[in-house]
C-alpha positions as CSV (number, residue, x, y, z in Angstrom):
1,X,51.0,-11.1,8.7
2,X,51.3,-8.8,5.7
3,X,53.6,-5.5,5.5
4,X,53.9,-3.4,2.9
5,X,52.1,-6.5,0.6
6,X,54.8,-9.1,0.9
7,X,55.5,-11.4,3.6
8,X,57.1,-11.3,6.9
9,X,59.2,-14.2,5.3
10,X,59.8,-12.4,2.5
11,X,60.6,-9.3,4.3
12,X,63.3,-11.0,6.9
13,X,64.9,-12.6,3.5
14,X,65.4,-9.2,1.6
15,X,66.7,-7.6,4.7
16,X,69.1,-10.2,5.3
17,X,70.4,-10.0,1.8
18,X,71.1,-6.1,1.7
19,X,72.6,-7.0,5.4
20,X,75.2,-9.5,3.7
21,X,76.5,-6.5,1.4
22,X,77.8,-4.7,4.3
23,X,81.1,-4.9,5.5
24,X,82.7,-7.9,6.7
25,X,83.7,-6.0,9.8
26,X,80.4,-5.5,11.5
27,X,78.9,-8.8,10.2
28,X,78.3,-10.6,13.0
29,X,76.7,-8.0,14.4
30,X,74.1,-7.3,11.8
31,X,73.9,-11.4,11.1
32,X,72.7,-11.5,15.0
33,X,70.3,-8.6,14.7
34,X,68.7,-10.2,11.4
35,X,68.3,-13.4,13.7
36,X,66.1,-11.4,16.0
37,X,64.4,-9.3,13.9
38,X,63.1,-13.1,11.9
39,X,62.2,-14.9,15.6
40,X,60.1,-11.0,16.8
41,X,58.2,-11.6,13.1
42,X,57.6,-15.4,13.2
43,X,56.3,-14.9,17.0
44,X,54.1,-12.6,16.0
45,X,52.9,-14.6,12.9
46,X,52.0,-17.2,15.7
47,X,50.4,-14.9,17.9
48,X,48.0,-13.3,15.1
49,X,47.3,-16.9,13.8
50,X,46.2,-18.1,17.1
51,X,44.2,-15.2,18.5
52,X,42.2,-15.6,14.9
53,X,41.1,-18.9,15.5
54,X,39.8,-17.6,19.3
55,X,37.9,-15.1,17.4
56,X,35.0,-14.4,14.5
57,X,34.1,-11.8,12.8
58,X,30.7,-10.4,13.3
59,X,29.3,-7.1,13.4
60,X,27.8,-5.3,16.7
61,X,24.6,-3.0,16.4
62,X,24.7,0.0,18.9
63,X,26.4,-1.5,21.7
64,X,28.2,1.3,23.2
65,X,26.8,2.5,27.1
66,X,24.3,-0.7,27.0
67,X,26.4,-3.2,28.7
68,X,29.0,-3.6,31.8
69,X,32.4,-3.6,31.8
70,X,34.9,-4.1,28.4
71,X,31.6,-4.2,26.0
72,X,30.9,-0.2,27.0
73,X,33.4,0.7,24.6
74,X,32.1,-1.3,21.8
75,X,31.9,1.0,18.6
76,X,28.0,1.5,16.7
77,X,27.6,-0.3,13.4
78,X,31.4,-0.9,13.3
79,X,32.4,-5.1,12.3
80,X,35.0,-5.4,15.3
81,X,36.5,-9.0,16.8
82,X,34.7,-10.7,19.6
83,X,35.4,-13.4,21.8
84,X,33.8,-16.7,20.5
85,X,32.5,-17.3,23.9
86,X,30.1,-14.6,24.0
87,X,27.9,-17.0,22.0
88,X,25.6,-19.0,20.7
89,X,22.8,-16.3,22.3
90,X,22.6,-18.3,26.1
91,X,26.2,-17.2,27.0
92,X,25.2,-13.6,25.9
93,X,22.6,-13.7,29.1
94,X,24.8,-15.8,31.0
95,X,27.2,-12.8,30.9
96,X,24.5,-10.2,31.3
97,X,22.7,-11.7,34.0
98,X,25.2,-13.7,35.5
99,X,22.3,-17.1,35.2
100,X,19.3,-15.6,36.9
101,X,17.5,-14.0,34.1
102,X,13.5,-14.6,33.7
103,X,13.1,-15.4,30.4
104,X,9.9,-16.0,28.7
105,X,10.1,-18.6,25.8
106,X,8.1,-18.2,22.8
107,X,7.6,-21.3,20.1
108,X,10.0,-22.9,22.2
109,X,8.7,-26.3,23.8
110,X,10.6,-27.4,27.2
111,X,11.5,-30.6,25.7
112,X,13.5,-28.6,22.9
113,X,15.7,-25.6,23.4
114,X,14.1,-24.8,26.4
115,X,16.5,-27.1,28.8
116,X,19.5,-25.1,27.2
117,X,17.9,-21.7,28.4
118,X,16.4,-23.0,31.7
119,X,20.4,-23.2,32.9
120,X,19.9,-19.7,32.4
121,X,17.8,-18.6,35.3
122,X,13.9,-19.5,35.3
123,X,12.3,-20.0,32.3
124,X,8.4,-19.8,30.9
125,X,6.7,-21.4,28.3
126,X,4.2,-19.2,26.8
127,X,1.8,-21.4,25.6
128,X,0.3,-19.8,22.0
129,X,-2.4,-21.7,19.9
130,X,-1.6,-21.7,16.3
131,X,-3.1,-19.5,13.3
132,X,-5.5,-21.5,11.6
133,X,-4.2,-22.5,8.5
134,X,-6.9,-21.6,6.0
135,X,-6.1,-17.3,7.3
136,X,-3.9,-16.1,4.5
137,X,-1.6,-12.8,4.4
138,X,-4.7,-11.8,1.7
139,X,-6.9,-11.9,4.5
140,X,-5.0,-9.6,7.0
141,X,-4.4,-7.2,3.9
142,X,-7.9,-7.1,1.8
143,X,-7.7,-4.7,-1.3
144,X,-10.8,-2.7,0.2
145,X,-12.3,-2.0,3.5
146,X,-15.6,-0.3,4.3
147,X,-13.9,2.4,5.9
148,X,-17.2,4.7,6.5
149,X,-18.9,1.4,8.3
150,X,-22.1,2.3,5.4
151,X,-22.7,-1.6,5.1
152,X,-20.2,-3.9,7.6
153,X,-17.6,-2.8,10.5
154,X,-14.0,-3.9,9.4
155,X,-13.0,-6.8,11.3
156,X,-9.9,-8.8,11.1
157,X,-9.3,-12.7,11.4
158,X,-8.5,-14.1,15.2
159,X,-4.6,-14.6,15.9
160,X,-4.3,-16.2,18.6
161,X,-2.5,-14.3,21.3
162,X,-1.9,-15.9,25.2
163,X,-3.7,-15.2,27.8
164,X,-1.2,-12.6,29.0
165,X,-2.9,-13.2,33.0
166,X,-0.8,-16.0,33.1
167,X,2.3,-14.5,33.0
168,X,2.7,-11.6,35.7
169,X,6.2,-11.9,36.2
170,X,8.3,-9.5,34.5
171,X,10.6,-10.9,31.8
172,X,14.4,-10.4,31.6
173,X,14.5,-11.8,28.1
174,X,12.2,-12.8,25.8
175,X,13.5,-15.8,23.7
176,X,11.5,-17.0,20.4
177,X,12.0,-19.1,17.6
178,X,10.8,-17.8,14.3
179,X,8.3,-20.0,12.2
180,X,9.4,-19.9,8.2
181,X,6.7,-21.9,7.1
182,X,4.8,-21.0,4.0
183,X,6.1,-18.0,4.2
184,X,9.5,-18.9,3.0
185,X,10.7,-15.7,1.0
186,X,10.6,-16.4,-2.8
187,X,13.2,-14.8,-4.7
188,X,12.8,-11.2,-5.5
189,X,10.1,-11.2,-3.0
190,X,9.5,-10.0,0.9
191,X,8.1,-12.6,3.6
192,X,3.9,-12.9,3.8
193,X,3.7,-15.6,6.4
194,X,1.0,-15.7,9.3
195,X,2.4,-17.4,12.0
196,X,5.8,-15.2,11.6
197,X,3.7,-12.2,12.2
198,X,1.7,-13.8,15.3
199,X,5.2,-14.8,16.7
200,X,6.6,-11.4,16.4
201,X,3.0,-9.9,17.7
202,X,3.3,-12.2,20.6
203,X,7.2,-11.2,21.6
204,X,6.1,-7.2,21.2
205,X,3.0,-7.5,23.4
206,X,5.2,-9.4,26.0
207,X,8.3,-7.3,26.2
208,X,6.0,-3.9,26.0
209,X,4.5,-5.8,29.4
210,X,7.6,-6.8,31.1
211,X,8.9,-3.4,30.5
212,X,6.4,-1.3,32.8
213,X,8.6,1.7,34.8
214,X,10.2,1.1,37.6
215,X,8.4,2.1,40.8
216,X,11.0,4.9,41.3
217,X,9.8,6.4,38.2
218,X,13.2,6.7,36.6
219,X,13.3,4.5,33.7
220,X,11.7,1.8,31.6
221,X,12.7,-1.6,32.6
222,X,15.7,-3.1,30.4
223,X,14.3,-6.2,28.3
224,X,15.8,-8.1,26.0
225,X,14.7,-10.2,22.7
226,X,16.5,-12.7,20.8
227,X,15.1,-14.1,17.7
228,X,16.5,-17.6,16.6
229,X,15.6,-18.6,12.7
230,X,16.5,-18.7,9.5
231,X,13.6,-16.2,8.5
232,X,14.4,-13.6,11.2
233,X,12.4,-11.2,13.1
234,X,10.4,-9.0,11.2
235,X,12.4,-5.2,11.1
236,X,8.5,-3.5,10.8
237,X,8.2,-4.7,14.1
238,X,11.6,-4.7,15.6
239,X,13.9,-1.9,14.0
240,X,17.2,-2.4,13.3
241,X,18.1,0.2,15.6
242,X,17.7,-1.7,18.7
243,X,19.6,-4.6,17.0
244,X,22.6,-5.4,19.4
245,X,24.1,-8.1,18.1
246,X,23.4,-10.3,14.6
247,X,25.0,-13.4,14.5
248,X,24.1,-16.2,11.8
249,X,20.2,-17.0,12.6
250,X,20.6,-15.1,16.2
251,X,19.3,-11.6,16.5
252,X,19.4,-9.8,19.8
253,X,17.4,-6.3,20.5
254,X,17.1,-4.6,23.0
255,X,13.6,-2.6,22.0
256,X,13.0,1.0,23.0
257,X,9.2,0.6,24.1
258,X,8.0,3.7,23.6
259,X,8.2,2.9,19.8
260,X,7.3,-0.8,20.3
261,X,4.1,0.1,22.5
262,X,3.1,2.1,18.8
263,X,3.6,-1.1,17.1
264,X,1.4,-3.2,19.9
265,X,-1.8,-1.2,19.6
266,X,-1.9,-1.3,15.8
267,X,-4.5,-3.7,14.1
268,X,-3.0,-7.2,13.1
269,X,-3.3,-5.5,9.3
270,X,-4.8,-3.5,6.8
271,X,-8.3,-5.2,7.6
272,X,-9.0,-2.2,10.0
273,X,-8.0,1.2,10.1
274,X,-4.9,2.3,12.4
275,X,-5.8,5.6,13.6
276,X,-3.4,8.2,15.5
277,X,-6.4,7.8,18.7
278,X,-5.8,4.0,18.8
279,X,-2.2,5.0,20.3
280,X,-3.9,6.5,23.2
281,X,-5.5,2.8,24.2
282,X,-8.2,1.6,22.0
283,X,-5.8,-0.4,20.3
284,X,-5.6,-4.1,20.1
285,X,-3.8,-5.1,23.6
286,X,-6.0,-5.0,27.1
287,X,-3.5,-3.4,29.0
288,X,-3.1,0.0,30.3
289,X,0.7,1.2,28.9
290,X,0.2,4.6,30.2
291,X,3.0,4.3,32.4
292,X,5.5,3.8,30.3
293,X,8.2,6.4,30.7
294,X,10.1,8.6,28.4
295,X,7.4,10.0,26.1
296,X,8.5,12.6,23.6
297,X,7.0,15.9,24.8
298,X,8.9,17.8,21.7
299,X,8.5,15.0,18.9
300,X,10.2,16.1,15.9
301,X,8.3,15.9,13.0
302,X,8.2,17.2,9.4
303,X,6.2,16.5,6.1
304,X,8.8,16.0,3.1
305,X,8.2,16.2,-0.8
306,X,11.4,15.1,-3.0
307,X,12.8,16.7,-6.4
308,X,15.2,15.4,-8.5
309,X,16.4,15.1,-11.9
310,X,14.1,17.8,-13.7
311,X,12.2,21.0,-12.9
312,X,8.8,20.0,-14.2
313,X,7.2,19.3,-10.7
314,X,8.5,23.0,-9.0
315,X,5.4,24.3,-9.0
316,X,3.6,21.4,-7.8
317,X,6.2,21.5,-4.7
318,X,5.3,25.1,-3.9
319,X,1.7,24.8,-4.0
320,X,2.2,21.2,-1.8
321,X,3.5,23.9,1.0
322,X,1.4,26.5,0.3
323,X,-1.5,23.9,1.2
324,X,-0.1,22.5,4.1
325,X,0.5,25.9,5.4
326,X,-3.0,27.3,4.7
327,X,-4.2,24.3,6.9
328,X,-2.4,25.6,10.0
329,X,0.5,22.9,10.5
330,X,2.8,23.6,12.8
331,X,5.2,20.8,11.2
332,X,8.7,21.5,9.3
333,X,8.4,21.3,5.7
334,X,11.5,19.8,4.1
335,X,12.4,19.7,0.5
336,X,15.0,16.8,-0.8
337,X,16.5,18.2,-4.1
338,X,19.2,17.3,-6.4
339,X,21.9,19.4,-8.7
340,X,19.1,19.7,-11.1
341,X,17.7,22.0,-9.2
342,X,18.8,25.6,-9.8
343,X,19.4,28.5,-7.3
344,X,16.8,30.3,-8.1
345,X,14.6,28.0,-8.0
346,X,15.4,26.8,-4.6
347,X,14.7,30.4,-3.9
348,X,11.2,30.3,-4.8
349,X,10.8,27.4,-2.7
350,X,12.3,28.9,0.2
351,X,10.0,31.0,-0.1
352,X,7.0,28.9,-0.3
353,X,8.4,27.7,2.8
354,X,10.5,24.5,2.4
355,X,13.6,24.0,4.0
356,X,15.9,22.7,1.5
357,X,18.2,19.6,2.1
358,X,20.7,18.5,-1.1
359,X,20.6,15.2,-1.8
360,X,22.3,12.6,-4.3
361,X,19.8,10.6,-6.4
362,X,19.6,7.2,-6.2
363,X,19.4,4.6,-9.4
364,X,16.5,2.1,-10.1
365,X,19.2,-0.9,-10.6
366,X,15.9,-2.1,-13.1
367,X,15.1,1.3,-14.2
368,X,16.2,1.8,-17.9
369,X,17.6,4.7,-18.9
370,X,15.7,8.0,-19.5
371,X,12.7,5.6,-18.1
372,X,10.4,7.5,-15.6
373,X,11.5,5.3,-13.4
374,X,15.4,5.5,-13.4
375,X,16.3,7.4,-10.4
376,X,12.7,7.1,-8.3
377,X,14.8,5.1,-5.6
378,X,15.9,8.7,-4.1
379,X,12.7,7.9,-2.2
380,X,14.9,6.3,0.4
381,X,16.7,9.2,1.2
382,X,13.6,9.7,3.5
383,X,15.2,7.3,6.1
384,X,18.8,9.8,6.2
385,X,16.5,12.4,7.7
386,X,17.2,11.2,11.1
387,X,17.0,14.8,13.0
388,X,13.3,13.5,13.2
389,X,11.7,11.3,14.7
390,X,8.9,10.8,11.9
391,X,7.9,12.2,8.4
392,X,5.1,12.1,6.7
393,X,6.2,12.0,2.5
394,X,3.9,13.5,0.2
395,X,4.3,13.0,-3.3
396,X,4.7,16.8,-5.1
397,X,1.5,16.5,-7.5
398,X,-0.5,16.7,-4.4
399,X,-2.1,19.0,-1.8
400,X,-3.5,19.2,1.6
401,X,-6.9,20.6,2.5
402,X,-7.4,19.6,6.0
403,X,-4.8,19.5,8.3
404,X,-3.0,16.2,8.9
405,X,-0.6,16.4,12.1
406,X,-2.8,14.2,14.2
407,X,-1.2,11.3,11.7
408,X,2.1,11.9,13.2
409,X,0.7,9.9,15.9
410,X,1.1,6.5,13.8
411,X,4.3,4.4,13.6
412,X,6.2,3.4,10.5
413,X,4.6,2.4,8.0
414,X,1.6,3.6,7.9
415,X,-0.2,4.8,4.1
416,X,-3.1,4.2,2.1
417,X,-4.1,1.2,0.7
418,X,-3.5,0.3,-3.5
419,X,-4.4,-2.8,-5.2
420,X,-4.5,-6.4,-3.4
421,X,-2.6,-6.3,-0.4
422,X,-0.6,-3.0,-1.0
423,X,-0.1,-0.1,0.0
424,X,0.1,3.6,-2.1
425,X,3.4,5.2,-1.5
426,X,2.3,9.0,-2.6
427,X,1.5,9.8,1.4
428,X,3.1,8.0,3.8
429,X,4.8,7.9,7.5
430,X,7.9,6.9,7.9
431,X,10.6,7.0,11.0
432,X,14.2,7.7,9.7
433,X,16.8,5.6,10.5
434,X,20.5,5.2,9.1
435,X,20.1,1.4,9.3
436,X,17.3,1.4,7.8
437,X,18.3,3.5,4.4
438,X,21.7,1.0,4.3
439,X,19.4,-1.9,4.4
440,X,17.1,-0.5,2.0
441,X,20.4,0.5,-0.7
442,X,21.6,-3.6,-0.3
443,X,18.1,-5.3,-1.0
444,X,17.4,-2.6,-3.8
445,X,19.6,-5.4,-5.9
446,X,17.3,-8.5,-4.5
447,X,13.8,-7.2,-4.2
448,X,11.6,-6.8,-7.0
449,X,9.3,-4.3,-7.5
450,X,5.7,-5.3,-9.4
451,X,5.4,-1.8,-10.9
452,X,9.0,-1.1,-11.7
453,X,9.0,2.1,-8.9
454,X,9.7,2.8,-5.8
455,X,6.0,1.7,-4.4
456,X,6.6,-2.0,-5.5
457,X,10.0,-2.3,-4.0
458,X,8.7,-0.7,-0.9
459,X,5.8,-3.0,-0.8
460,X,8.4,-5.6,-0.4
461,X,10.5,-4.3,2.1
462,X,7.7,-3.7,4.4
463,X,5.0,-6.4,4.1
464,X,3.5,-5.6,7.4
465,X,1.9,-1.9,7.3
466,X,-0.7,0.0,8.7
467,X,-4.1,1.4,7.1
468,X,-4.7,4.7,6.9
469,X,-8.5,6.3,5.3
470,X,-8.5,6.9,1.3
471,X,-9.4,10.2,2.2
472,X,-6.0,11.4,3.2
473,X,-4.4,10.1,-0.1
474,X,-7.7,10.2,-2.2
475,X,-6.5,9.5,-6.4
476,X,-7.4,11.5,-8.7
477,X,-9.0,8.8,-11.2
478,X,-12.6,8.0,-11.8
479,X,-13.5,5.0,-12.9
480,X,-18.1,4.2,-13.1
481,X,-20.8,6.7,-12.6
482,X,-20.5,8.2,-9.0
483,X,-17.8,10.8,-10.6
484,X,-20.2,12.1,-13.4
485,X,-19.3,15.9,-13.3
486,X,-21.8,17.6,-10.8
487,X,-22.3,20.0,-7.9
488,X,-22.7,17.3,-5.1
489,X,-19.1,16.5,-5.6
490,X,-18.5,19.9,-3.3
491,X,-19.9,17.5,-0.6
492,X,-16.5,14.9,-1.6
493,X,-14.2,18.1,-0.3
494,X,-15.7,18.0,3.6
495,X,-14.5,15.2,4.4
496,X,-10.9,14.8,1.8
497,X,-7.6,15.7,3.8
498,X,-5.5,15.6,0.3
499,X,-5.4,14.8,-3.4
500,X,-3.1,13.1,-5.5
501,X,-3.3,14.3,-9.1
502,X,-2.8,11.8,-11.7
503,X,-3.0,11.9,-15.2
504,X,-1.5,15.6,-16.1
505,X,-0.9,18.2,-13.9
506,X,-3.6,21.3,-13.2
507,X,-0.3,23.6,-13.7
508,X,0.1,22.2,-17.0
509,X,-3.7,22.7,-18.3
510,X,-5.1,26.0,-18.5
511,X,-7.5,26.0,-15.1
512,X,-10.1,26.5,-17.4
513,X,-10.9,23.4,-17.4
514,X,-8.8,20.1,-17.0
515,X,-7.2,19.0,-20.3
516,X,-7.2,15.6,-19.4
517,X,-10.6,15.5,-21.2
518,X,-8.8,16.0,-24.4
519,X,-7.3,12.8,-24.6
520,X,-9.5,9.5,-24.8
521,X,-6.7,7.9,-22.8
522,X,-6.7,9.8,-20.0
523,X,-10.0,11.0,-19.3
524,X,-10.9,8.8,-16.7
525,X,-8.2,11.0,-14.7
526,X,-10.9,13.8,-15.7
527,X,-12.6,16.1,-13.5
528,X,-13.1,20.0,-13.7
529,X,-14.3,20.1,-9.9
530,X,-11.1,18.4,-8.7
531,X,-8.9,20.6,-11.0
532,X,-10.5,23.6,-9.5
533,X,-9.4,22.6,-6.4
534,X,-5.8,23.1,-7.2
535,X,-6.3,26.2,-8.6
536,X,-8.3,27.3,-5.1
537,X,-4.5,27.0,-3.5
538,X,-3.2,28.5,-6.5
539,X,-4.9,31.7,-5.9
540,X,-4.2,31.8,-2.1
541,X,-0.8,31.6,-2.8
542,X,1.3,35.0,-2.4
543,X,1.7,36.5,-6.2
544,X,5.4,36.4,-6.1
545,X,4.7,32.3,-6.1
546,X,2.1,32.0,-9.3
547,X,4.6,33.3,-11.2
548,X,6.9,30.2,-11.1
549,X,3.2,27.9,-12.2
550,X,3.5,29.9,-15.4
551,X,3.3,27.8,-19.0
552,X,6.3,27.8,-21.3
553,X,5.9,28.0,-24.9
554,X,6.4,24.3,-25.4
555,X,3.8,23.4,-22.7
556,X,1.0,25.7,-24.3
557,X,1.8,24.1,-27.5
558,X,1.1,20.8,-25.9
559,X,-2.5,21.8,-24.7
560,X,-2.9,23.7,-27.7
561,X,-2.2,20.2,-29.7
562,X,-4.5,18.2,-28.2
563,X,-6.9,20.7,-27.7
564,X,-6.9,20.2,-31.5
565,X,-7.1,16.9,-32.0
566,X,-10.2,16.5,-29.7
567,X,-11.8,19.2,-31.5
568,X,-11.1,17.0,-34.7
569,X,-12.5,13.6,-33.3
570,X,-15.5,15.8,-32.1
571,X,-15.2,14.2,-28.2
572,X,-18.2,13.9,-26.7
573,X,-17.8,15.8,-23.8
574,X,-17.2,19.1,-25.2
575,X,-14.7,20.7,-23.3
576,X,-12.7,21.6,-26.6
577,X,-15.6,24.5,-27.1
578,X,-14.5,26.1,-24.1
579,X,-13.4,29.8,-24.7
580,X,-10.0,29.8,-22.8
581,X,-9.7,33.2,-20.6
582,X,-6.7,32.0,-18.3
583,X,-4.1,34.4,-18.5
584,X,-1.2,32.1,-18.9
585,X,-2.3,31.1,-22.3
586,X,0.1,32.2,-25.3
587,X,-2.4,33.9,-27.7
């Protein structure tokens, strides 16, 4: 033991030295006192030493009001001491259930592990073919889907599931052992492996079925999960939230399944699409879930945009809102902003109808500095927003056309798909969670992102996500014929929910025309119909709005230099003729 940083050996000498310069009268007295005062400290010395070696250190998830007796009090996300004999993970349900739990045993033969946890109460085997080994991640999470069904239906590869008839009984706890076979993480990397994801498919399906209501109608039935292996359970699946206890290659959860039951009826991958109706039973399970209890009547939801570090994409953010409003939502619309933003600019945006949260930015650890990609990890101050339950991000250089709330329906995380097996982080659903954003901040200095940004790192930190259509995150680049500049492209708008402008802004081109034509290296981000479309939200916006989309001197003189230039190389496409008559112009 340790006071005031010495010793208590040291302590009981220096007190007994001062103690020796005191009279020799009293003496005796104070030698006897500095007698006791040594054996108090060297019992307690013993005492600490030997309740340490009774105890380890590990850290307890959300324990407090889950359990009986002493562990009620246990703090949330606090490292505190706890009995050794709490664990390994059998004497945590020998405790709970006092050795008559059901438990259901996944990837667990009975001649392994499976005596140790038959001690326990009655166990199952739940017998589980294995994925074939020629299906790969790739094939779960194809680069492109025929998402209108013009030529083929999407279908996804066959992972085998059980055949759930067999196993009526309600579980207790659901005990698996993860697989980390050739999807052992490579460094820098997240986990792609096949038979993980069946394993943790398997353990959802089983513990959303164990945990039908009660016949009294008061409550979902109390399961339990616990996840043995060196790769883990996968946190898409299982959130961090419902993590009780983590323990070396031990994780126990206890799921809330009206979250989980989202996660069951989504496709195995991206090879199909995950639509907000598939929650309502057309998903990929054969069981009716609809009496599950505890649905959110109220769910709270809002769409978010981020700002930080500049002013240049203000006006993008107030006609994001402006968009979202003219389609009728009836979501919040929250604005993350930094100190770069002024007062009166977070006035305007008020008023365009964001509610405005402050935020610190966060620091690419890879980012270099003045890069565009130094402080794009803000992104993950997303997951602080935990007043709701799920918000859909949209990147501030879009807008909305058709109204989107339906997609509030899908779990975390769903988005539209990018190259290979990716996913586009400009639009996408995600459910906050403190957890989460810690976990996020701690592998920011492990995980590697392919593009340098946020979307890469986040491609890595959730491997397993959901498909939603192009159309709700449809890109503003043309690349082939089908986008030669025509009226049939009106027919494109019918059917597009938003647009994500690449290449340069509409705000920062005159709207006649969009100036990414003057420049050989951006024209395939081109297109004067899809410009226009910004500027048809432009000019339903109040007139108190435009005026913050208004050019400064140096951004006309941008236009105005490349205007030139094209003129000069004589571009083919003309649009450096065009007699300019928008008003913002500098003349």
């Amino acid at each position: 033991m340790v006071l005031q940083g010495r010793s208590i050996e040291a302590y009981s000498k220096t007190w007994e030295a001062e103690m020796a310069s005191k009279s020799k009268g009293s003496g005796l007295k104070f030698k006897l006192f500095a007698i006791s005062l040594l054996s108090l400290s060297l019992s307690l010395l013993i005492l600490t030493s030997t309740f340490l070696q009774k105890n380890h250190h590990i850290v307890v998830h959300h324990l407090q009001n889950r359990f009986p007796g002493e562990m009620t009090n246990w703090a949330m996300d606090i490292p505190i001491e706890v009995p050794k004999k709490l664990f390994p993970p059998y004497d945590f349900i020998a405790k709970v259930f006092k050795r008559d739990a059901k438990i259901g045993l996944v990837n667990i033969e009975e001649g392994e592990e499976g005596e140790e946890w038959a001690a326990l109460g009655r166990t199952t085997v739940v017998r589980l073919d294995q994925v074939q080994e020629e299906i790969q991640w790739e094939d779960l999470f194809p680069e492109w889907i025929d998402e209108e069904e013009k030529w083929k239906k999407p279908s996804c590869p066959e992972i085998p599931m059980p055949r759930y008839k067999d196993y009526e009984d309600q579980f207790d706890v659901v005990v698996a052992k993860v697989p980390c076979g050739n999807g052992v993480q490579k460094q820098g990397q997240g986990i792609r492996d096949v038979s993980r994801l069946q394993v943790n498919l398997v353990v959802a399906d089983l513990v959303v079925r164990s945990g039908r209501r009660y016949y009294d109608h008061r409550e979902d039935r109390m399961v339990y999960v616990i996840f043995i292996g060196s790769c883990g359970p996968m946190w898409e699946i299982f959130r961090c939230d419902d993590l009780l206890i983590h323990e070396g290659n031990s994780w126990i959860y206890r799921p809330n399944l009206r979250r989980l039951l989202q996660k069951v009826l989504m496709p195995v991958g991206s090879c199909k699409l995950a639509l907000p109706q598939m929650i309502q039973g057309e998903g990929r399970v054969d069981h009716d879930f609809s009496n599950l209890y505890n649905p959110i009547e109220q769910p709270r939801d809002a769409y978010v945009t981020i700002l930080h570090s500049s002013e240049a994409y203000v006006c993008g953010a107030i006609a994001l809102a402006q968009s979202i409003i003219q389609t009728g939502s009836s979501k919040d619309l929250v604005l993350l902003a930094d100190q770069s933003i002024t007062k009166k600019t977070r006035q305007a945006l008020r008023k365009s109808g964001w509610k405005i949260k402050n935020i610190k930015r966060i620091r690419n650890p890879l980012g270099r500095k003045n890069a565009y990609n130094e402080w794009n990890y803000s992104k993950f101050r997303l997951w602080q927003l935990v007043e709701y339950d799920k918000v859909i991000f949209i990147d501030s250089d879009s807008i909305v056309f058709k109204n989107m709330d339906e997609f509030f329906g899908s779990p975390e995380l769903s988005a539209v798909g990018n190259d290979k097996f990716r996913f586009n982080s400009g639009i996408m659903l995600i459910e906050p969670s403190m957890c989460v954003f810690k976990s996020l901040m701690k592998k920011r200095h492990t995980l590697v992102s392919y593009n340098g940004g946020d979307q890469g790192f986040l491609n890595e930190a959730f491997t397993w996500w959901h498909r939603w259509p192009a159309r709700l995150n449809y890109l503003k680049v043309f690349n082939g014929s089908r986008w030669k500049e025509n009226t049939k492209h009106d027919q494109v708008l019918e059917n597009v929910y938003g647009v994500h402008y690449l290449g340069l802004k509409p705000w920062t081109c005159y709207r006649d025309y969009d100036c990414n034509w003057d420049r050989l290296d951006h024209q395939r981000f081109a297109s004067d119909l899809v410009h226009s479309w910004w500027w048809k939200v432009y000019d339903g916006m109040p007139k108190r709005l435009q005026k913050y989309c208004g050019l400064t001197e140096r951004m006309d003189a941008r236009i105005n230099k490349w205007r030139s230039r094209a003129r000069i190389g004589n571009l083919s496409n003309g649009h450096w003729q065009i007699q300019v008559k928008d008003p913002r112009q500098r003349l």
